[in-house]
C-alpha positions as CSV (number, residue, x, y, z in Angstrom):
1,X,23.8,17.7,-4.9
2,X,25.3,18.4,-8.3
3,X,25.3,21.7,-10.0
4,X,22.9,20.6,-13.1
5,X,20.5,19.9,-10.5
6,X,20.8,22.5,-8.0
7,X,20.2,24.9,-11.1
8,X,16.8,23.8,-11.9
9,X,15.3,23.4,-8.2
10,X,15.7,25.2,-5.4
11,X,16.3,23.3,-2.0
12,X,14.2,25.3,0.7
13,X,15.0,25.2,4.5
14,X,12.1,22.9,5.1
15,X,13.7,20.1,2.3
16,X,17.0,20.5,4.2
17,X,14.7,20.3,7.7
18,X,13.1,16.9,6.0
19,X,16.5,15.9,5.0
20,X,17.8,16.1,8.6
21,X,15.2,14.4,10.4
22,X,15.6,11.4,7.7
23,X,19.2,11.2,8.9
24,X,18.0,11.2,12.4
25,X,15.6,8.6,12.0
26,X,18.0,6.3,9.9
27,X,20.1,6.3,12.4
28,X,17.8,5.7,15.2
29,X,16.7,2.7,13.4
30,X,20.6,1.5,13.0
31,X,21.0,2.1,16.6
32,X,17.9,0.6,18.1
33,X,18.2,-2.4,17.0
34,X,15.0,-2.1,15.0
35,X,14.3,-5.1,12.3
36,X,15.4,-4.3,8.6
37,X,13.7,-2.0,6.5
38,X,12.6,-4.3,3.4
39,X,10.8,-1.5,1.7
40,X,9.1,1.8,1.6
41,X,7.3,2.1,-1.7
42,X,6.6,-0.6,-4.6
43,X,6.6,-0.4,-8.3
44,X,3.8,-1.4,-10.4
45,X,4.8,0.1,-13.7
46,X,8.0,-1.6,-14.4
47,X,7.6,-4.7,-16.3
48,X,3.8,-4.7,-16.0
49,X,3.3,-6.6,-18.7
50,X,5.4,-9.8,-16.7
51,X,3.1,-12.9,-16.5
52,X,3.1,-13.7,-12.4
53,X,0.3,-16.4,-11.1
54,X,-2.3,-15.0,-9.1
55,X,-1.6,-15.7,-5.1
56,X,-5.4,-15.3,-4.0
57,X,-5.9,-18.9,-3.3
58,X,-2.5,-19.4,-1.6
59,X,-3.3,-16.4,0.5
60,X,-6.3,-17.0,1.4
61,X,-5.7,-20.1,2.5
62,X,-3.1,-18.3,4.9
63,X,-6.0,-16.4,7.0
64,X,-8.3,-18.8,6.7
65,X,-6.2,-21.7,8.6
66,X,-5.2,-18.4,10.8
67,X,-9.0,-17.5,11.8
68,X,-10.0,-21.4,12.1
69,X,-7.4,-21.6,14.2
70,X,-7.9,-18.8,16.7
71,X,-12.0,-19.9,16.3
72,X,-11.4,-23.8,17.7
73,X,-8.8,-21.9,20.6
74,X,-11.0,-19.5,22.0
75,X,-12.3,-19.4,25.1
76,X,-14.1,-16.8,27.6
77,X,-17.0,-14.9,26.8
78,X,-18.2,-13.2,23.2
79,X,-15.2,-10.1,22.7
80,X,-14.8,-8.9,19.6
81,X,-12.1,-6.3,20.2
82,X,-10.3,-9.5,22.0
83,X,-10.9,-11.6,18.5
84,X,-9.1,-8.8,16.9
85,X,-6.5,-8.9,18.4
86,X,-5.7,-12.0,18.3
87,X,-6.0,-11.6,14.5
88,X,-3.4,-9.0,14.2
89,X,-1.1,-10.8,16.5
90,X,-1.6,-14.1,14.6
91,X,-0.6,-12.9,11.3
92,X,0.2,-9.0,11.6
93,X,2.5,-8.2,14.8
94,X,4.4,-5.5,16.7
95,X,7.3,-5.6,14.3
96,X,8.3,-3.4,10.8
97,X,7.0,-5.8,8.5
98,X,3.8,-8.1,8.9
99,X,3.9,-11.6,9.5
100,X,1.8,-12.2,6.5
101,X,3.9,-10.0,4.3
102,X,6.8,-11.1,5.6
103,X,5.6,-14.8,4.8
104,X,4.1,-13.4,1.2
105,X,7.5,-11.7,0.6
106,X,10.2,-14.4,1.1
107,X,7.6,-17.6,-0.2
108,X,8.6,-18.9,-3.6
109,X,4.9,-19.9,-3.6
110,X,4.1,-16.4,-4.0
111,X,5.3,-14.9,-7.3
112,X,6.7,-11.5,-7.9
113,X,6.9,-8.8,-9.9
114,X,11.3,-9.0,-11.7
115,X,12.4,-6.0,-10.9
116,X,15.7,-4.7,-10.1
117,X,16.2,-3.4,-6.5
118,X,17.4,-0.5,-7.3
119,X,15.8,-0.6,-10.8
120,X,12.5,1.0,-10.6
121,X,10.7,4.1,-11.1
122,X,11.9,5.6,-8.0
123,X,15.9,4.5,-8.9
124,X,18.2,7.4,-9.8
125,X,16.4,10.4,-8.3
126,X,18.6,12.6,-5.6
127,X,18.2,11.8,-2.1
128,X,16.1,15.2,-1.3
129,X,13.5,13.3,-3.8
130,X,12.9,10.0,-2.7
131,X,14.4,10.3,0.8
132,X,14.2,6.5,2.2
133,X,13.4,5.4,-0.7
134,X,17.1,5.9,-2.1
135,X,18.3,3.5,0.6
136,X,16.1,0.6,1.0
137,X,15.1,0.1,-2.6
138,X,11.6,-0.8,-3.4
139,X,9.2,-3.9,-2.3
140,X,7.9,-6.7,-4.4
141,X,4.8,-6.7,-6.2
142,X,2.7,-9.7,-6.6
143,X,-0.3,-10.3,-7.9
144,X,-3.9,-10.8,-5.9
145,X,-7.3,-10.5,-7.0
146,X,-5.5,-10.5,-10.9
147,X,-4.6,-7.1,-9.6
148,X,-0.5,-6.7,-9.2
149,X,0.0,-5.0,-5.5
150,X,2.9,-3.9,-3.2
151,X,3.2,-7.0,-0.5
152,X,3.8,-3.9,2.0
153,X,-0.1,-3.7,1.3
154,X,-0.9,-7.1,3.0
155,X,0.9,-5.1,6.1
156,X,-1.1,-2.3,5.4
157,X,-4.8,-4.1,5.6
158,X,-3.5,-5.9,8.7
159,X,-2.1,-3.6,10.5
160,X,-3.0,0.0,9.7
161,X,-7.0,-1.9,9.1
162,X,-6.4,-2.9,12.9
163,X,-5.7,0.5,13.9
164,X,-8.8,2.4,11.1
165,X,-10.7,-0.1,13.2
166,X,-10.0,1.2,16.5
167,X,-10.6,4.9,15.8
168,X,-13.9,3.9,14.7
169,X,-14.8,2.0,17.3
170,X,-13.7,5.1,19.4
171,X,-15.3,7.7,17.4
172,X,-18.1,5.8,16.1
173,X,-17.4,7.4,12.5
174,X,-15.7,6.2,9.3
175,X,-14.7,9.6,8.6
176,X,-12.7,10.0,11.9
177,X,-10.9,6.9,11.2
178,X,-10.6,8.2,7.6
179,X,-8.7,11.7,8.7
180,X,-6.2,10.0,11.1
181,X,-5.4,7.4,8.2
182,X,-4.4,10.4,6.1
183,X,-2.6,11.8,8.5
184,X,-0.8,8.8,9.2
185,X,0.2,8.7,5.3
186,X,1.1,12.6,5.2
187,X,4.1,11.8,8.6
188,X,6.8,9.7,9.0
189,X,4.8,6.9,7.4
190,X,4.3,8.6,4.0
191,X,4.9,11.3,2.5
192,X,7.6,13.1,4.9
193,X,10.1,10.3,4.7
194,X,9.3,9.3,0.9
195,X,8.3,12.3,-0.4
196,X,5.1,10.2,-1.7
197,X,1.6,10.0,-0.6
198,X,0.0,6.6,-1.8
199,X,-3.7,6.7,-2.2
200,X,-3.2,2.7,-2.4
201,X,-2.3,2.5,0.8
202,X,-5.5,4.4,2.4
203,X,-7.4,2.0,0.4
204,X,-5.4,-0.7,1.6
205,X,-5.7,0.3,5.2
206,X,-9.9,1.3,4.7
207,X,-10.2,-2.4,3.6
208,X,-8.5,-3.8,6.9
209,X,-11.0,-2.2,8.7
210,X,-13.7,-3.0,6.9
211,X,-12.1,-6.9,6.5
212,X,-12.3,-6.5,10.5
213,X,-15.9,-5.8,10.4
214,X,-17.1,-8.6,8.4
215,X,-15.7,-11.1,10.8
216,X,-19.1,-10.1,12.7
217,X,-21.4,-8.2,10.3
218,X,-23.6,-9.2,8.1
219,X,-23.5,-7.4,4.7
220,X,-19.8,-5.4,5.3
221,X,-19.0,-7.3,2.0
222,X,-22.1,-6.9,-0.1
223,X,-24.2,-10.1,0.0
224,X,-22.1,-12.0,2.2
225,X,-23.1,-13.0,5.7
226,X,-20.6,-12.3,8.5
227,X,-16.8,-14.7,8.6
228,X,-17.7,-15.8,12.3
229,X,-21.1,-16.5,13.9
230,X,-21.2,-16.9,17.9
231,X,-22.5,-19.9,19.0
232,X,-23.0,-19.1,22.2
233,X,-19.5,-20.8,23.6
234,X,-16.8,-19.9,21.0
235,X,-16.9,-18.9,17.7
236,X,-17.6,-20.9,14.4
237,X,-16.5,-20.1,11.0
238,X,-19.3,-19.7,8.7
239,X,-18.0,-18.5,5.6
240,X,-14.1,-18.5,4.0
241,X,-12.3,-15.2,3.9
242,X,-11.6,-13.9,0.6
243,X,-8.8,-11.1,-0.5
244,X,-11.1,-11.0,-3.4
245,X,-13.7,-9.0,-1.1
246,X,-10.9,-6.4,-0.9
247,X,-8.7,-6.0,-3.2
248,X,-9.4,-3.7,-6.4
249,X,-7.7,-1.6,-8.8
250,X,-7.2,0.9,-6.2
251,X,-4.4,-1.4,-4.5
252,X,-2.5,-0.7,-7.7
253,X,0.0,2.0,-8.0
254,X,0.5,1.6,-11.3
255,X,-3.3,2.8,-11.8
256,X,-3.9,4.5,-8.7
257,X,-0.9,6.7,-8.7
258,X,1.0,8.1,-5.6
259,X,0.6,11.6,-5.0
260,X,4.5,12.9,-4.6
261,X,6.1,16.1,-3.6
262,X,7.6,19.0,-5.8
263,X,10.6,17.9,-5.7
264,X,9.6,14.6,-7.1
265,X,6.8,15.2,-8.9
266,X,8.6,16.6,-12.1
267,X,11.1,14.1,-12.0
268,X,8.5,10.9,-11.9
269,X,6.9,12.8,-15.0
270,X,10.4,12.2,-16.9
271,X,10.5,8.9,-15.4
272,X,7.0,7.8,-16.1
273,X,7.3,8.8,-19.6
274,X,9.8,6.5,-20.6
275,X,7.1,3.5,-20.2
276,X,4.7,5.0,-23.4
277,X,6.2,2.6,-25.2
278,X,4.9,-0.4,-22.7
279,X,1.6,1.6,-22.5
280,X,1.3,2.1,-26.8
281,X,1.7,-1.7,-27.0
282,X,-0.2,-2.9,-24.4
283,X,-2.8,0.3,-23.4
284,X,-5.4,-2.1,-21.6
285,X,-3.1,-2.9,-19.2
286,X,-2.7,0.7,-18.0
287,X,-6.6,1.7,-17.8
288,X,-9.4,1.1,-14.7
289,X,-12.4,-0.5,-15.6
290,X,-15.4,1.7,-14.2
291,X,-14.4,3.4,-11.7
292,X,-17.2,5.0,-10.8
293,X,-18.2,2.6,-7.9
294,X,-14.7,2.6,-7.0
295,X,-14.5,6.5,-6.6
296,X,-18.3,6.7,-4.9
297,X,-16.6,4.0,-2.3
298,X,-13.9,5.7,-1.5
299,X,-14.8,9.1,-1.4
300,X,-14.2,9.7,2.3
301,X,-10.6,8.7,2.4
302,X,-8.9,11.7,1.5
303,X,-7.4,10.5,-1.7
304,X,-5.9,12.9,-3.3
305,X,-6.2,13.1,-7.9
306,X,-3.4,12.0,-9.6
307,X,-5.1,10.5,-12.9
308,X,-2.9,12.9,-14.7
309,X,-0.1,10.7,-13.8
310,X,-1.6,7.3,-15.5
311,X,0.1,6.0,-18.4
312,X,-3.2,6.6,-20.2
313,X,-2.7,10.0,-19.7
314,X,0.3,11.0,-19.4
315,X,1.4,9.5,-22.4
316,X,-1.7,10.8,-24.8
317,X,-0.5,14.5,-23.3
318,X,2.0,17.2,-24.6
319,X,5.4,16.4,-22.5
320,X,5.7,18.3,-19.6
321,X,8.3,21.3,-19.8
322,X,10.9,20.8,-17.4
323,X,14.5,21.8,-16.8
324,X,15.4,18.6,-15.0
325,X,17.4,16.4,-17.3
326,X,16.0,13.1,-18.0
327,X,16.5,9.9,-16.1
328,X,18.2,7.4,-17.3
């Protein structure tokens, strides 16, 4: 750490804790054998004003052939649970990185986001800072829904909606599920190894459960019957899946900001600020469009408020008085 910026923040026993068990689980992951890290956060700020096509359709078209697939295959008795799992297994996984998102990240089909690896908001911050981060670089963003996401979100409403899912099942309460999501994004997940806490992601991970639902329920997705019917042998498709149904503004952490720790909170102010010029010429791009239902829906989820950090904000404020030099 250099002196300029051990001057202006002091490094407390529990960053220098954090710091060590990062180490350890770097390592661990070296060691094990465990796949590559691709990514731990994404960017959705830097060059957001880049024309990408829309992937809906091509993605769509992923998990449809996926759950007509698993449909004509089945056999044995009505299991929903079963049906699940298959699901996750078809194009989720036990592995770091989704199959889907793994597909989504490496297809040229799928367009992405030109951003530098180590170019992004998150680039040029210390190491107590962005933690993980400073290693792996940052994921690529792509557009769905006309809304640009992280692709580690496709892993997110597979596999972390798989396991929301579950707990409610178990507990019989969304807002069980909810509180063990949180958690999930406050540990070794989130927060403690990025020093961020991404409300996106809890969205991401809500809608994977409730994606798992309306494969049987009527109505999960407002006026739509249920994906799969039972016809009393296997199961039938009866209507398309649609990322549409899901994915919102909220997936966007370019609108629905991370939440990030003292030690990188001030710093992503500097950061952030050095986009006004992006937000004065182009301000619609940097605003949500009633957000009321969008707040009232996700109310139990323990996102925390960061509006203060939108460009629409931040940049109509008084700069923020900090000692930390700017980033360049």
């Amino acid at each position: 750490m250099t002196a300029s910026i051990r001057s202006s923040i002091s490094v407390t026993g529990s960053d220098i804790a954090t710091l060590r068990l990062l180490i350890c689980f770097i390592t661990g992951l070296l060691f094990t054998g465990s796949p590559v890290l691709y990514a731990y956060e994404t960017d959705q700020v830097t060059n957001r004003n880049q024309a990408i096509r829309d992937s809906t359709e091509i993605l769509n078209q992923q998990v449809n052939e996926a759950l007509l697939e698993l449909s004509q295959k089945w056999r044995g008795p009505r299991n929903e649970k079963r049906f699940i799992s298959k699901v996750y297994h078809k194009i989720g996984g036990h592995h770091w990185v989704d199959k889907l998102e793994r597909w989504a990240m490496k297809s040229e089909e799928v367009e992405k986001l030109n951003i530098a690896r180590y170019g992004s908001i998150y680039s040029k911050h210390p190491i107590t800072a962005t933690r993980v981060t400073k290693f792996f670089g940052i994921g690529p963003t792509i557009r769905l829904n006309d809304q640009l996401i992280g692709s580690d979100k496709i892993g997110h409403f597979i596999s972390q909606g798989k396991k929301f899912n579950y707990r409610w099942r178990k507990s019989g309460g969304e807002q069980q599920a909810a509180e063990r999501s949180a958690y999930t994004e406050r540990a070794i997940f989130g927060q403690m190894t990025t020093g961020s806490y991404s409300n996106a992601d809890l969205v991401a991970n809500y809608e994977g459960h409730r994606f798992y639902r309306s494969l049987f329920e009527d109505g999960i997705t407002p006026g739509k019957k249920s994906i799969l019917i039972w016809n009393g042998e296997r199961w039938e498709i009866r209507r398309p899946f649609d990322w549409a149904d899901h994915v919102n503004a909220y997936w966007d952490e370019g609108l629905n900001f991370n939440h990030y720790n003292r030690l990188l909170y001030k710093r992503m102010v500097v950061r952030l600020r050095q986009f006004c010029p992006a937000y004065y010429a182009q301000p619609a791009l940097y605003v949500i469009e009633d957000e009321a239902p969008l707040l009232e829906k996700y109310s139990i989820l323990f996102l925390r408020e960061t509006s203060e950090l939108r460009l629409s904000n931040l940049c109509e404020s008084e700069p923020l008085e900090t000692t930390i030099r700017t980033v360049r």
